[in-house]
N, C-alpha and C positions, 0 to 999 in steps of 0.2 A: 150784421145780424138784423137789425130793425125791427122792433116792435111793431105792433097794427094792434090797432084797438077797434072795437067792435060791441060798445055796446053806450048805454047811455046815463053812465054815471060819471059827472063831472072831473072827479075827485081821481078816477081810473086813470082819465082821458089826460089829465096833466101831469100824474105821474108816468105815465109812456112816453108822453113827449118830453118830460126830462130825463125821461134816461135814455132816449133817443139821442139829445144831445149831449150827454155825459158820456154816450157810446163813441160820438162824432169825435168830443174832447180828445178823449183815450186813444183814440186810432191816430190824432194830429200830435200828442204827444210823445207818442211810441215811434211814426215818422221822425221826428224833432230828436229823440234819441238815439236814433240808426244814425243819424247825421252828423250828429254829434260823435258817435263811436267811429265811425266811418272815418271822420277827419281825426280822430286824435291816432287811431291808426296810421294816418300818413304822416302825422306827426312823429309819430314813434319810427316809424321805417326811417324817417328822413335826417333823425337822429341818429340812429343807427349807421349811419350812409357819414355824417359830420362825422361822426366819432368815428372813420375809417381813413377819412382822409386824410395827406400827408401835412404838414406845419406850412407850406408854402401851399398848397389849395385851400386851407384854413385860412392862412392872409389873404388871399385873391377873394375866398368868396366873403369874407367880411366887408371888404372894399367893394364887393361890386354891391350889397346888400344896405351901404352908404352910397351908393350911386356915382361912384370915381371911377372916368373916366379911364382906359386900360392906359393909356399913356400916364399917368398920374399915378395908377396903381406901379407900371412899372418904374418909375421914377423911384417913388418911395421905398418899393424895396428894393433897388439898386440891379433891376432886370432888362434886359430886350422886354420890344412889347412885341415880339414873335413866343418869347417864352410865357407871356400873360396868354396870350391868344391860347397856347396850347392848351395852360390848365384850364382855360376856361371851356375849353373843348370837351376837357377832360369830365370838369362841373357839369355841363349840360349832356356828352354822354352816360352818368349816375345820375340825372334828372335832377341837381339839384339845381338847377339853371333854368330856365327857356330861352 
């Protein structure tokens, strides 16, 4: 929107130019909130996505979100690491992976 002022009274000319910037504010925090909604949305989907997976892709992606190695994951719970490979397949086809 921007204000312009146009005339020569002090008192005019700095309240324009603070709501010029209180206009600025307002647009940087209305940004700052899309973004915020924006990711809690992915958050919310991404939940939704955990809370479908099976009890063994819920072990896998805990372990890999601790950073253990698929041999290690498979170890532990007593799998092939041909069988981690898949779920993880599985994980990064639902995006819950890259």
């Amino acid at each position: 929107m921007g204000l312009t002022y146009n005339g020569d009274d002090g008192t005019t000319k700095i309240l324009v130019e603070t709501l010029n910037k209180l206009e600025k504010y307002i647009d940087a925090v209305n940004k700052k909130t899309n973004e915020a909604n924006d990711r809690l949305d992915k958050l919310e989907k991404n939940q939704v996505l955990v809370d479908t997976l099976t009890k063994r892709e819920q072990e896998v992606l805990e372990r890999l979100k601790k950073g253990t190695p698929t041999k290690d994951i498979a170890q532990e719970l007593g799998v092939s690491g041909a069988r981690v490979s898949t779920i993880k397949r599985q994980l990064k086809n639902k995006g819950l992976i890259v």
